[in-house]
Backbone bond lengths (Angstrom), bond angles and torsions (degrees), N, CA, C in turn:
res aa  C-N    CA-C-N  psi(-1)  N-CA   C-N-CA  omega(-1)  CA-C   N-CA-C  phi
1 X - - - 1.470 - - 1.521 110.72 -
2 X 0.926 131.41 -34.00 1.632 147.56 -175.58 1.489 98.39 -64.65
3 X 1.347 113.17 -64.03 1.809 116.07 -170.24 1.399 94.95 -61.08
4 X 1.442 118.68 -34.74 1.640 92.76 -168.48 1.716 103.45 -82.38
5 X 0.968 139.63 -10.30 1.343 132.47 -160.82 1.767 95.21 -103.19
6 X 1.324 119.55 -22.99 1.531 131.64 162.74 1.596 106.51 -65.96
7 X 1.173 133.94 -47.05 1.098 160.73 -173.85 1.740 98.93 -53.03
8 X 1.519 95.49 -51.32 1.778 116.54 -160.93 1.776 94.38 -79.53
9 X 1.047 96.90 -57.73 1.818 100.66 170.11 1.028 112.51 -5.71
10 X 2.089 87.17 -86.89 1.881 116.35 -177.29 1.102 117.88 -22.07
11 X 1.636 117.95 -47.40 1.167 127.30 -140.03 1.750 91.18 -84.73
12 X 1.491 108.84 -58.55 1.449 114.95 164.00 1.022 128.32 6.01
13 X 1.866 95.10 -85.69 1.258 113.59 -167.47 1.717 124.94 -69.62
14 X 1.456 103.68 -22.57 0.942 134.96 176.21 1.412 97.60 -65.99
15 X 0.842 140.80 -64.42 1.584 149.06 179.53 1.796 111.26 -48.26
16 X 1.283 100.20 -38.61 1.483 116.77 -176.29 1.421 112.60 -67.77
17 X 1.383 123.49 -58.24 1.207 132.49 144.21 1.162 133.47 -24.93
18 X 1.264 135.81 -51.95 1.195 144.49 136.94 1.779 107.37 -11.32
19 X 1.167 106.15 -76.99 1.230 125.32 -151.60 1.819 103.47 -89.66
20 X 1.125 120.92 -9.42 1.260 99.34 -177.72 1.524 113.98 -99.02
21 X 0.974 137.37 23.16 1.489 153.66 138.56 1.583 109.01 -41.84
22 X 1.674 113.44 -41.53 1.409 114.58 175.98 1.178 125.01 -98.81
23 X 1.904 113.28 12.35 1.462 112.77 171.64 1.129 121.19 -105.16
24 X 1.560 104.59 -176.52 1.392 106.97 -176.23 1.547 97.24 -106.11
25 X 1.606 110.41 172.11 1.362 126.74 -156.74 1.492 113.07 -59.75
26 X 1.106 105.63 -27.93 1.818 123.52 178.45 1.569 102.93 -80.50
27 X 1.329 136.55 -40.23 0.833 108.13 -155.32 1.924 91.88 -100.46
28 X 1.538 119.20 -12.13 1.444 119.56 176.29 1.459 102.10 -58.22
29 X 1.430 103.61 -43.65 1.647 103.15 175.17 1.623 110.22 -49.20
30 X 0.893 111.01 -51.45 1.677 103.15 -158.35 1.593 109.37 -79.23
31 X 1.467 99.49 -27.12 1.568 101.20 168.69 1.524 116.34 -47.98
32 X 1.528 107.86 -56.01 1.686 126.19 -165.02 1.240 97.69 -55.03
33 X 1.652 132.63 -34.49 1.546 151.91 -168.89 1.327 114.90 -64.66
34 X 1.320 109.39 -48.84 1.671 145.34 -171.45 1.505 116.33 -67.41
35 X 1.350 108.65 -57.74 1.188 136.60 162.35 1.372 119.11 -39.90
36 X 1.468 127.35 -21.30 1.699 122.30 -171.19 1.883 90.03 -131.67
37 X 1.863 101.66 -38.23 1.562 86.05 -165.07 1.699 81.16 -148.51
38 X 1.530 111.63 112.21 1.227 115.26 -174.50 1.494 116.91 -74.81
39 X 1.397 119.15 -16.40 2.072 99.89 -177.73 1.994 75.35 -140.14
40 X 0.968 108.53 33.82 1.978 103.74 149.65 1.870 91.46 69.76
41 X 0.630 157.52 28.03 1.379 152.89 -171.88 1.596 122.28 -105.09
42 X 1.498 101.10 -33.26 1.848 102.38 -165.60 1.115 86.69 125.67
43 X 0.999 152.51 -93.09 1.339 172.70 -82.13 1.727 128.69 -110.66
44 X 1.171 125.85 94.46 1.323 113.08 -158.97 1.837 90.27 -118.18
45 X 1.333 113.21 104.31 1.514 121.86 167.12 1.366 115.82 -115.58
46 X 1.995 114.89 178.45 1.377 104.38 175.67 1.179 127.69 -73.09
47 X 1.395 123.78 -29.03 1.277 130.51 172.39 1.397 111.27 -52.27
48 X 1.599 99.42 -56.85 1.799 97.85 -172.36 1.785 111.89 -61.05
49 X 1.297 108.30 -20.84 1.512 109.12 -174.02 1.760 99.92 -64.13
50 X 1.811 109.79 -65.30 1.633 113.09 171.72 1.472 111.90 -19.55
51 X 1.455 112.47 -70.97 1.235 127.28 175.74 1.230 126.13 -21.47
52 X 1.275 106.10 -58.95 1.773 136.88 167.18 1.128 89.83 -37.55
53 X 1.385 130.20 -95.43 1.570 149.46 -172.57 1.325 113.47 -14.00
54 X 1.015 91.77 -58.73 2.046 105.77 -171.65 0.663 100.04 -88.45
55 X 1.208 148.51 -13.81 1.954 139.99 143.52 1.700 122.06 -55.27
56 X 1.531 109.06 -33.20 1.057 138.06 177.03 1.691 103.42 -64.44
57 X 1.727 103.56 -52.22 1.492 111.86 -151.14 1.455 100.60 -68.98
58 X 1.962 110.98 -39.63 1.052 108.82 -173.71 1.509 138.02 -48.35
59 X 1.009 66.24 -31.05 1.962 106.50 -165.47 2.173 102.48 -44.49
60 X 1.363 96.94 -50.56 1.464 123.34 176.59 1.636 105.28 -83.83
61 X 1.527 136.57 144.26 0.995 117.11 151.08 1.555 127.80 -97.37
62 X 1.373 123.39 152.91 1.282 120.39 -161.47 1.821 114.94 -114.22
63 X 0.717 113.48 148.98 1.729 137.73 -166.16 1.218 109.27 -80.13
64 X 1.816 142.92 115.17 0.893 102.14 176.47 2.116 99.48 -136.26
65 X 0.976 136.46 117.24 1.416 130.77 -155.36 2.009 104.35 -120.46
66 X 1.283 95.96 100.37 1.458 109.46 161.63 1.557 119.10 -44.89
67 X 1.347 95.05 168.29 1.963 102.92 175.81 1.816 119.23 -76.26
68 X 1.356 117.96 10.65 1.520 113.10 167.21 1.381 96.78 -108.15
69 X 1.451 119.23 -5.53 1.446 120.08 -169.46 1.449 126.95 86.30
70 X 1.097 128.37 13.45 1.417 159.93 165.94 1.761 87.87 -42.14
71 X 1.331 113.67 123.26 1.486 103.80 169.74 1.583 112.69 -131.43
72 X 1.049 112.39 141.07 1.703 120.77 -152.89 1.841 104.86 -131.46
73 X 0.960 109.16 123.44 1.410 125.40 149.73 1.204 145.02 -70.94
74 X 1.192 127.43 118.82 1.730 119.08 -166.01 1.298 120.28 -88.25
75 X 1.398 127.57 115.44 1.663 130.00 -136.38 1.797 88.93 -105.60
76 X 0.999 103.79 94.95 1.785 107.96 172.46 1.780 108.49 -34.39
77 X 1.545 109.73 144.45 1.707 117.94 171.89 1.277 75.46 -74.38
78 X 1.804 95.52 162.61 1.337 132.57 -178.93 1.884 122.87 161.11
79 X 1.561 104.03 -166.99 1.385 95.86 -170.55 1.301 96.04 -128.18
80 X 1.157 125.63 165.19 1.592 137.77 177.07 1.554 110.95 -163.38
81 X 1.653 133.16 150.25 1.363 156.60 141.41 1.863 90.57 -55.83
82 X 1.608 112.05 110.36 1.102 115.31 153.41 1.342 125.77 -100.42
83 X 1.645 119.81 136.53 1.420 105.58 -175.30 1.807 102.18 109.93
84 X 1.198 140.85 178.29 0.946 139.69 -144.70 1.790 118.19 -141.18
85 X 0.918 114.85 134.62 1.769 100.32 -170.12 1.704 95.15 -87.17
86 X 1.671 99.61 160.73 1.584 115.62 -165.95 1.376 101.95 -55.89
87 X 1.277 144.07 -50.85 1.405 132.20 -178.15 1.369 122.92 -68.36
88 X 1.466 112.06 11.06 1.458 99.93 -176.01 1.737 82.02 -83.23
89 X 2.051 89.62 159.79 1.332 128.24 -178.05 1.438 114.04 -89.15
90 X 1.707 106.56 101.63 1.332 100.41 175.91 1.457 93.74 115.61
91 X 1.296 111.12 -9.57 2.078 105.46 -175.14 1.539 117.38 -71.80
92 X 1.358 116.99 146.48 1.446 126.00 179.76 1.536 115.60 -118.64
93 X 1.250 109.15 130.08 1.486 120.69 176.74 1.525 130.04 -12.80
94 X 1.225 100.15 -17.89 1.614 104.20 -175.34 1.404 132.14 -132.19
95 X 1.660 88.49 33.31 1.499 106.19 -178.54 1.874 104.80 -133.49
96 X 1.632 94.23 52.37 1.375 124.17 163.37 1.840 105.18 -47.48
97 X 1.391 108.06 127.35 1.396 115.84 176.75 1.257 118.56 -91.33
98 X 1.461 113.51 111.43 1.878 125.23 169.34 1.514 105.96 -119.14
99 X 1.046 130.03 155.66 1.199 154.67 160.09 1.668 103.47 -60.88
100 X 1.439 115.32 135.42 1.380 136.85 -175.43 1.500 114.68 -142.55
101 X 1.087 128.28 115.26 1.369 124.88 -174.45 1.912 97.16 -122.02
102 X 1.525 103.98 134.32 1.546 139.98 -178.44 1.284 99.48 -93.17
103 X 1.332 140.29 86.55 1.605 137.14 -159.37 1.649 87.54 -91.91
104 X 1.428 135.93 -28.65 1.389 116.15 173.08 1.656 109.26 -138.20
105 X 1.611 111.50 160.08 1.234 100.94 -150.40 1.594 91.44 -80.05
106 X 1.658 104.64 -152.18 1.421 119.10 -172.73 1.626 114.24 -171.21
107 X 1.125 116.50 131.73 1.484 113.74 -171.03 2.180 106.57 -85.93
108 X 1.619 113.80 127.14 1.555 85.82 -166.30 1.606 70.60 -120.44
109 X 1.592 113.93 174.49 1.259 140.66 -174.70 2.006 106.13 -72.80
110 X 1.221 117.79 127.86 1.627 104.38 -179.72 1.471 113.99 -93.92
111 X 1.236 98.19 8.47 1.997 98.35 168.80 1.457 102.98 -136.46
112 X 0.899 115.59 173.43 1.328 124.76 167.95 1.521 121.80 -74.14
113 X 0.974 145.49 146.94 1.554 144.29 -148.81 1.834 88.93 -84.34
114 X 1.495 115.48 131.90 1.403 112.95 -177.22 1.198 102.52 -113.47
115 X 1.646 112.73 -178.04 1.635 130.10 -154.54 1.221 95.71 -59.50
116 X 1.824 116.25 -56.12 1.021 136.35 -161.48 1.594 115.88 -43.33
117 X 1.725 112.74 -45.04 1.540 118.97 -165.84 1.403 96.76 -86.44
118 X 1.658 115.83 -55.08 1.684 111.23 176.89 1.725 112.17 -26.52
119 X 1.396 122.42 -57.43 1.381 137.99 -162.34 1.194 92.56 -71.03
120 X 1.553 130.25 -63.10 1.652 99.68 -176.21 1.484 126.63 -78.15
121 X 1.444 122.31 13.90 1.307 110.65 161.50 1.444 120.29 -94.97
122 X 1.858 116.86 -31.19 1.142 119.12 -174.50 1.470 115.69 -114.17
123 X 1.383 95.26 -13.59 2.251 94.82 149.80 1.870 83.87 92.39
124 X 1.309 141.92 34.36 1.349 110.26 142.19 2.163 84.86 -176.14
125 X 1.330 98.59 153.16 1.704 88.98 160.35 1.273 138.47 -134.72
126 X 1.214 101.93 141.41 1.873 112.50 -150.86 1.706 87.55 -76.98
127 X 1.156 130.87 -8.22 2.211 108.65 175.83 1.334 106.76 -31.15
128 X 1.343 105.05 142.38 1.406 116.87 157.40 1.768 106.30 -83.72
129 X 1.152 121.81 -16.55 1.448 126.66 175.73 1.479 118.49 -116.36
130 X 1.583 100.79 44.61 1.129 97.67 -179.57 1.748 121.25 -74.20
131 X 1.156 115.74 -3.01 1.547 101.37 174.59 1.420 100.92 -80.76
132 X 1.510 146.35 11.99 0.973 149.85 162.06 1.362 111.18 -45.70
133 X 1.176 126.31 -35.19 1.555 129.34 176.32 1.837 102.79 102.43
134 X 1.282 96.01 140.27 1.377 127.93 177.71 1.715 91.18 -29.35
135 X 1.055 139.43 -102.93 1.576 148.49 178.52 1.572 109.97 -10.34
136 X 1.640 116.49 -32.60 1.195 100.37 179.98 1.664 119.03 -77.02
137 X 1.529 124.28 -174.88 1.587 127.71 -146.65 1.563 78.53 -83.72
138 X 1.217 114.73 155.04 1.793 125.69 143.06 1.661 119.46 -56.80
139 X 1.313 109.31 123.61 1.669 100.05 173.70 1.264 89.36 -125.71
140 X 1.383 103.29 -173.26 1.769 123.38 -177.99 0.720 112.56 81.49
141 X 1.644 143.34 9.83 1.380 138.99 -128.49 1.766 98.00 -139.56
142 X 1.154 116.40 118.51 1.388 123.42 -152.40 1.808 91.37 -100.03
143 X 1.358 117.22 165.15 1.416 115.84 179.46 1.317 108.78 -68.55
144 X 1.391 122.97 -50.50 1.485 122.91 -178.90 1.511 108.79 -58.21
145 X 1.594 121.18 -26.76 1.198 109.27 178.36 1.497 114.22 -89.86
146 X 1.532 112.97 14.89 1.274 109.90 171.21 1.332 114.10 -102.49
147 X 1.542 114.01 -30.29 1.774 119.16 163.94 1.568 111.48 -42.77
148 X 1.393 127.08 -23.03 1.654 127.22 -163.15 1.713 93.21 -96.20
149 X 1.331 112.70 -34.97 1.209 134.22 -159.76 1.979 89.71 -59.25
150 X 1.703 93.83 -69.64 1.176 102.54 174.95 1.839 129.69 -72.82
151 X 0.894 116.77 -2.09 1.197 105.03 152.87 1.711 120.36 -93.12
152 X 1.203 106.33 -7.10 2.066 89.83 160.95 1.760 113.16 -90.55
153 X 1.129 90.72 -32.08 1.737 102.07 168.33 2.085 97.46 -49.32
154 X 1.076 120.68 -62.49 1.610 115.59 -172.31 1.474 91.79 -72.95
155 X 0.948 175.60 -51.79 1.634 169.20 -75.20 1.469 77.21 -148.34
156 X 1.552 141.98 -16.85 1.830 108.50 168.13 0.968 118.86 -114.13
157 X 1.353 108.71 44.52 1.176 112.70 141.05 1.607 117.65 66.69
158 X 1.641 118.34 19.83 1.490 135.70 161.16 1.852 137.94 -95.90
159 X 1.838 85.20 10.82 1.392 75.46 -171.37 1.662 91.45 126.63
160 X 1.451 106.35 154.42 1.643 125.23 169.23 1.508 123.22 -68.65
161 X 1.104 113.77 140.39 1.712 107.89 -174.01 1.296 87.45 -135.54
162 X 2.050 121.29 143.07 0.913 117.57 135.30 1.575 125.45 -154.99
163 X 1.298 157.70 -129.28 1.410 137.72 163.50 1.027 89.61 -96.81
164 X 1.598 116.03 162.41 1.092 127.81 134.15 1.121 148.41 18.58
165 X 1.347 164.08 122.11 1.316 143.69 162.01 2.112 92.14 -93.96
166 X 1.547 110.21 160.79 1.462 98.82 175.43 1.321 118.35 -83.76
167 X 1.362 113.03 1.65 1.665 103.92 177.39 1.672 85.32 -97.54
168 X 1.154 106.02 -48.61 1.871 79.79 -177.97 1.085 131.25 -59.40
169 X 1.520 121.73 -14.73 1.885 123.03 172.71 1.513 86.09 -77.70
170 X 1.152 133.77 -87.66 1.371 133.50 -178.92 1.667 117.62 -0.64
171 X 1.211 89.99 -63.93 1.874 102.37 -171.63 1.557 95.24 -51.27
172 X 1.449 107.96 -61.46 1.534 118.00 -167.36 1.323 117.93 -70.34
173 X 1.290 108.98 -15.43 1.897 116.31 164.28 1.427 115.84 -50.97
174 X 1.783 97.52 -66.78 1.551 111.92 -170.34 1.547 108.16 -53.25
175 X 1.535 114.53 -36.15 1.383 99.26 -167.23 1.875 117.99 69.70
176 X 1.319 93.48 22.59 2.147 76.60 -168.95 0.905 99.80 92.46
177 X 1.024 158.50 10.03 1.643 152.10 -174.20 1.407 97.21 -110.94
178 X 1.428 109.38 174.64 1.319 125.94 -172.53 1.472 100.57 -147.89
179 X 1.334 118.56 -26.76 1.657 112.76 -163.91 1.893 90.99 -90.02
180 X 1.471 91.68 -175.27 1.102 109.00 -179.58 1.751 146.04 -25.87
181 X 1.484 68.90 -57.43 1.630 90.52 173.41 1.881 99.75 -137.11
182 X 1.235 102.80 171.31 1.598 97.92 -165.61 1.496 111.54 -70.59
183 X 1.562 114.97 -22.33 1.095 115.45 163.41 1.377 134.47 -108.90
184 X 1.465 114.92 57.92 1.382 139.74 -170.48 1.940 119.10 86.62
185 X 0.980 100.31 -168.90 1.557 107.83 179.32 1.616 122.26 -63.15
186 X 1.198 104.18 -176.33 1.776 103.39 170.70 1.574 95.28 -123.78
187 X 0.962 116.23 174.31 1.694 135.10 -178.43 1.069 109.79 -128.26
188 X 1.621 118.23 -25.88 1.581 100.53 170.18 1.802 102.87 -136.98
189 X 1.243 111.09 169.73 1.705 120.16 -174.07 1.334 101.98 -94.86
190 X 1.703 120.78 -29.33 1.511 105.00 -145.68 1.999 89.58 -106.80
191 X 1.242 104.30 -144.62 1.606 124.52 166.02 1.439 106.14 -43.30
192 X 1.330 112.34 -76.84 1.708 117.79 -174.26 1.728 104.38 2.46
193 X 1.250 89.37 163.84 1.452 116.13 167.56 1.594 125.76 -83.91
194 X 1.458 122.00 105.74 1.020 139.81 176.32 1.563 125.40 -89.59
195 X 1.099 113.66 107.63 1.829 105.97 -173.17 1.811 97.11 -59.01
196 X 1.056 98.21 -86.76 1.591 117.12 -172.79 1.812 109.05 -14.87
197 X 1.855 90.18 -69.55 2.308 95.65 177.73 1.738 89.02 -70.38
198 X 0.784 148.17 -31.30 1.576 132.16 -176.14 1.684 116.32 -57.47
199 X 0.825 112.18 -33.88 2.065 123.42 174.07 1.499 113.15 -98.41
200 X 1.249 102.26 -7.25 1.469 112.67 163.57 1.855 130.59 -96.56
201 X 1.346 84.49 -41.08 1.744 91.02 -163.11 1.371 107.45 -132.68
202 X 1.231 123.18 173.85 1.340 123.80 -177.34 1.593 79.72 -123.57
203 X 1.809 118.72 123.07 1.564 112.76 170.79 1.968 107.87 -133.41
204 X 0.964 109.50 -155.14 1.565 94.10 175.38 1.366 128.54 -65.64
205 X 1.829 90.88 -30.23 1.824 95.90 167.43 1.414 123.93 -61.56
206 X 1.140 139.21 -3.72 1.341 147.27 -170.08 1.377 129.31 -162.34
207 X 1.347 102.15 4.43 1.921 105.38 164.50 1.249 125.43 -82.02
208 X 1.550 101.69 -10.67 2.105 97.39 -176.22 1.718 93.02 58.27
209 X 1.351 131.78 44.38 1.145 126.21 176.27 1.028 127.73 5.79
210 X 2.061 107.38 78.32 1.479 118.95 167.53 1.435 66.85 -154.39
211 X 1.900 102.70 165.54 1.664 103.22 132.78 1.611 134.95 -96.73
212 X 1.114 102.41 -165.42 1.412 102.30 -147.34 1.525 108.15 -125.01
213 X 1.517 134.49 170.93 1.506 108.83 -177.73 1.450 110.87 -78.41
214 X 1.296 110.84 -170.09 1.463 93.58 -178.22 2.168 122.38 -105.26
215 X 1.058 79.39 -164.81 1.697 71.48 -174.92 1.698 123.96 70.60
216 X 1.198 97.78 -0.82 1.544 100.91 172.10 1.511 159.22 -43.20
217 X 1.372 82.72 -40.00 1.329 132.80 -176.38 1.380 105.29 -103.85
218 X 1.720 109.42 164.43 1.249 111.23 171.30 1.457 118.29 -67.12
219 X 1.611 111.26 162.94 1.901 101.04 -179.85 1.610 88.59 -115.66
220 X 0.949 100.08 136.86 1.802 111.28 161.80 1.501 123.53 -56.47
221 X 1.305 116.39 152.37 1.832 128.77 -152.65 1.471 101.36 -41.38
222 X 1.256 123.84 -11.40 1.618 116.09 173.31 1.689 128.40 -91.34
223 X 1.362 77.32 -7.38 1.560 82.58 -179.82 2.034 107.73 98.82
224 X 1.433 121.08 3.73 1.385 91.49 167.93 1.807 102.16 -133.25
225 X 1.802 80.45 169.88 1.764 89.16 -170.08 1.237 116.34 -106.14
226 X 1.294 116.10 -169.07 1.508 113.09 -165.38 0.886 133.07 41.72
227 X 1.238 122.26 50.72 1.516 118.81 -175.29 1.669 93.66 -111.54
228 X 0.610 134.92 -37.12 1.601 144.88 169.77 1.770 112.65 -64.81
229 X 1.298 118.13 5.54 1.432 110.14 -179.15 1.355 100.01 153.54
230 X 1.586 111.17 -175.63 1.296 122.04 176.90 1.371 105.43 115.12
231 X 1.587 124.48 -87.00 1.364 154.16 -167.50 1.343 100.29 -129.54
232 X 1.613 133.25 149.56 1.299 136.70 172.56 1.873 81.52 -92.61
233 X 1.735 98.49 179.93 1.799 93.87 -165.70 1.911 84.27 -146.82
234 X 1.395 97.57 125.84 1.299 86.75 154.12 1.309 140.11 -103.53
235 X 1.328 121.71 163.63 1.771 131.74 -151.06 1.695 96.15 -104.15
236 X 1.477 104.99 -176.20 1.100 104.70 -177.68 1.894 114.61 -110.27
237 X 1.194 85.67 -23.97 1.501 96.76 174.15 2.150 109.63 -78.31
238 X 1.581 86.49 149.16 1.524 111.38 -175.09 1.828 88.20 -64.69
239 X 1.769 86.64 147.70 1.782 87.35 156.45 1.417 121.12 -96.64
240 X 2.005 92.35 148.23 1.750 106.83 172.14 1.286 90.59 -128.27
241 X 1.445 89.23 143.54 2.384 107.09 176.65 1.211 95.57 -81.01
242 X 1.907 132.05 36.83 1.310 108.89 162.89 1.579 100.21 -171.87
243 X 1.212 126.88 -177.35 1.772 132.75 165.80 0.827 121.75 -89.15
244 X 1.387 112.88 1.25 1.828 112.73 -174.36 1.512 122.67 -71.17
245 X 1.355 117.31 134.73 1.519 106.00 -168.18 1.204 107.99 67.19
246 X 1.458 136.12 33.53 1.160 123.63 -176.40 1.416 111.58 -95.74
247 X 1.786 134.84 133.36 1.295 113.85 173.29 1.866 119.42 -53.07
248 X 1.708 102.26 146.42 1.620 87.43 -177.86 1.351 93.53 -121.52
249 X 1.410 113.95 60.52 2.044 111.28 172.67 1.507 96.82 -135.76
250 X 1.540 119.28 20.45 1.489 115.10 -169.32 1.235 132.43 83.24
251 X 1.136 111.00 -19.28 1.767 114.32 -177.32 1.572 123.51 -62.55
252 X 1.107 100.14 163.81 1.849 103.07 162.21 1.434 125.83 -34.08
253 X 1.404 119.08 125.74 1.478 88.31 149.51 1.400 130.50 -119.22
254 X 1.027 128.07 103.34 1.491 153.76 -152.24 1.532 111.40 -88.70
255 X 1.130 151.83 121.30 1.112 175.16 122.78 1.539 115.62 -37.59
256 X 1.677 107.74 107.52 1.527 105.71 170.37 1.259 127.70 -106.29
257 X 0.906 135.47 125.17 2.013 123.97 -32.24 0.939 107.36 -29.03
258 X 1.264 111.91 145.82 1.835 134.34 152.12 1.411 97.53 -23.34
259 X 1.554 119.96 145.59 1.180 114.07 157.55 1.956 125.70 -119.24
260 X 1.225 115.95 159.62 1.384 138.48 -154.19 1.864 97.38 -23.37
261 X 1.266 116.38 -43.80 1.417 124.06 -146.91 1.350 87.52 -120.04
262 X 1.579 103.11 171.96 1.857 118.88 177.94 1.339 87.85 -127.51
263 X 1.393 119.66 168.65 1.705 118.63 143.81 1.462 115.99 -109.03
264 X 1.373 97.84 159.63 1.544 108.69 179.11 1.609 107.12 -136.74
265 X 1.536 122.33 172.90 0.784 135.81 172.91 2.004 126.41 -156.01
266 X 1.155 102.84 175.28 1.897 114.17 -152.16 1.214 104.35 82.33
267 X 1.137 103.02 169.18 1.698 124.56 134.44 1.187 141.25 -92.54
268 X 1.286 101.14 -179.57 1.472 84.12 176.70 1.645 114.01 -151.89
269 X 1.375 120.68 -157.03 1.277 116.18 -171.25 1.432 133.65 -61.08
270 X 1.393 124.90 -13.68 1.409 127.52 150.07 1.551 130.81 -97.32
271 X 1.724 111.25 -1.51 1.391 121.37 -157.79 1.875 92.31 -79.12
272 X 1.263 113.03 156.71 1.520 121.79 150.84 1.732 117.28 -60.48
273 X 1.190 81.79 -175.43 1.561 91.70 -149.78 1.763 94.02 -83.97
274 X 1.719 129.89 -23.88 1.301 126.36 -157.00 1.651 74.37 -88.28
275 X 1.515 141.02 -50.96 1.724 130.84 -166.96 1.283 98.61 -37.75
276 X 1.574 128.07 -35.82 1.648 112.00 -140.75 1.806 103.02 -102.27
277 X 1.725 112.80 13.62 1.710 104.86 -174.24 1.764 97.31 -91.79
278 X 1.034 79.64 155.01 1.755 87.28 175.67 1.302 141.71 -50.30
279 X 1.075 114.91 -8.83 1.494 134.65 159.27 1.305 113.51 -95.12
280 X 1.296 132.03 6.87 1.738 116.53 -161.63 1.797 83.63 -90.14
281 X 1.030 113.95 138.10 1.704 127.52 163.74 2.058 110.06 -92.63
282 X 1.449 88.96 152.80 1.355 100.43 -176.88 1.581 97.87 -118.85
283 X 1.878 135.03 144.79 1.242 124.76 124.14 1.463 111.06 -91.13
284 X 1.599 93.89 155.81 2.067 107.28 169.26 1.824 99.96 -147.46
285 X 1.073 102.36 153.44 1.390 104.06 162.22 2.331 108.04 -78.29
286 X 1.274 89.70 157.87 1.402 78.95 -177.45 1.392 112.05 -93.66
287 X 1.400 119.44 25.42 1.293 105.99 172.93 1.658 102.73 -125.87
288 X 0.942 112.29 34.26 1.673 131.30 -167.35 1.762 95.19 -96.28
289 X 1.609 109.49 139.61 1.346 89.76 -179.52 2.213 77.72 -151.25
290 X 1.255 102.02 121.25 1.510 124.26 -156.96 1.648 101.42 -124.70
291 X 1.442 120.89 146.67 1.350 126.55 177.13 0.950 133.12 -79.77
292 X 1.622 103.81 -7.61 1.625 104.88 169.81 1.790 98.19 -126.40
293 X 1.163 124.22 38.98 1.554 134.45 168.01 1.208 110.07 -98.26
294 X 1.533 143.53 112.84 1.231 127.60 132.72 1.420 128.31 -138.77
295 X 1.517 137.90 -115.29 1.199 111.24 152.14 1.697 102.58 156.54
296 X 1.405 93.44 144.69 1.757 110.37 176.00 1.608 117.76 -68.60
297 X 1.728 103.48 -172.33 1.336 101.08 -172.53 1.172 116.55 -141.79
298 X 1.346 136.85 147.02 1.370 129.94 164.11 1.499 118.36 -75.08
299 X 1.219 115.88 179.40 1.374 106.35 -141.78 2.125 102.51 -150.13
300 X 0.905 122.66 114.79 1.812 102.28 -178.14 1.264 111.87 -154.43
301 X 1.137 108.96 102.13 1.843 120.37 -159.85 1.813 111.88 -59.17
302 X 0.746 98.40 170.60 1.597 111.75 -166.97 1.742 80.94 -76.01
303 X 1.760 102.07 140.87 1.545 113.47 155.81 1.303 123.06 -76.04
């Protein structure tokens, strides 16, 4: 039992090494730490070695691509200011800034769910732009018709699927960012031409009013796209016109009963440029099914 948990070490540290070429000084420290005595104690066991690992794993983010080909990113726990400070350009009253902490991570979708995957789970597709081609986002697609969506998606048996929560699109928007959009501010609110949402998003300034397939655009430091435009996306949580009472651990916020509205978030291919920053909030009814509405998925593998 000893050689193999020596064995498990090696492998560790070995792994650590690898990888600390891409860290920063704090975390080389804790690697070098990890490596002889994984939680600082004396103590080098198998558990604490696992432990090690998945401290290790986090550290990197990991890839993870289902059987329609759905490909997902693993969104590290962490903390973030959700919502927008008063001088941002283009900000609306109800994207009041609190602190939200993601105590565990979550794998979310890096495109928007396209014609192509909708059609082979539910066998036909409602786009109004469907000559857009297979790759482009699904629209028409109402929230309730995304609950049906997602329960054949869980029926194969790969793991849990469900929308969004809005602090988790949020969290995973910014990417680490704080400004506007994940890759800095906007300069203008309306149509105009935006450098920054222009390499990001497809919005009214640059869609030729259709959308477009996906992945086009640049993806923000996590690796996914469209989050800045394309398709607006809906969430899983009910809408409130404010943060108050809002959970701050990431979760849903759910209404008993359900209430009238859903929220959503991005923009999308006809919206201005202030709809498409990471804080802009959406209401819809959930039985609303719109041409530039559709939306990705979270993702949480079988234990």
């Amino acid at each position: 039992m000893k050689g193999k948990i020596f064995s498990l070490i090696c492998l560790i540290a070995l792994f650590m090494s690898i990888q600390a070429s891409a860290l920063t000084t704090e975390e080389a420290v804790l690697i070098e730490r990890l490596k002889y005595d994984p939680d600082g104690d004396g103590k080098v066991g198998l558990e604490v070695a696992v432990n090690a690992l998945q401290i290790v794993a986090g550290i990197k983010q990991a890839d993870y691509t289902n059987s329609l080909g759905m490909s997902f990113k693993q969104i590290p726990a962490g903390t973030f200011m959700m919502g927008s400070p008063t001088d941002e350009l283009g900000r609306i009253s109800n994207e009041t800034l609190h602190q939200v902490t993601l105590s565990k991570s979550f794998y979310i979708q890096t495109t928007e769910v396209t014609q192509a995957q909708w059609e082979t789970v539910m066998g036909s597709n409602p786009s109004y732009f469907a000559a857009c081609g297979s790759n482009c986002p699904v629209e028409k697609v109402s929230w309730d018709d995304i609950q049906l969506f997602i329960v054949e998606m869980n029926n194969r048996g790969e793991g849990t699927y469900r929308l969004p929560t809005e602090a988790e699109w949020e969290y995973a928007a910014r990417a680490g960012s704080t400004t506007a959009l994940a890759n800095g501010n906007i300069t203008e609110t309306a149509c105009e031409a935006d450098a920054n949402l222009d390499a990001m998003g497809w919005y009214c300034g640059n869609s030729d009013s259709t959308k477009h397939p996906v992945a086009q655009k640049k993806p923000n430091a996590w690796g996914l796209f469209d989050m800045h435009g394309n398709v607006v996306e809906w969430l899983e949580d009910d809408w409130h016109d404010n943060y108050t009472d809002s959970p701050t651990d990431g979760s849903s916020w759910v209404d008993v009963p359900r209430a009238s509205f859903r929220a959503a978030r991005s923009g999308s291919w006809r919206d201005n440029a202030m709809h498409c920053r990471s804080a802009n909030r959406h209401r819809l009814e959930p039985s609303r099914r719109d041409t530039d509405v559709g939306f990705r998925l979270v993702f949480f593998p079988d234990q």
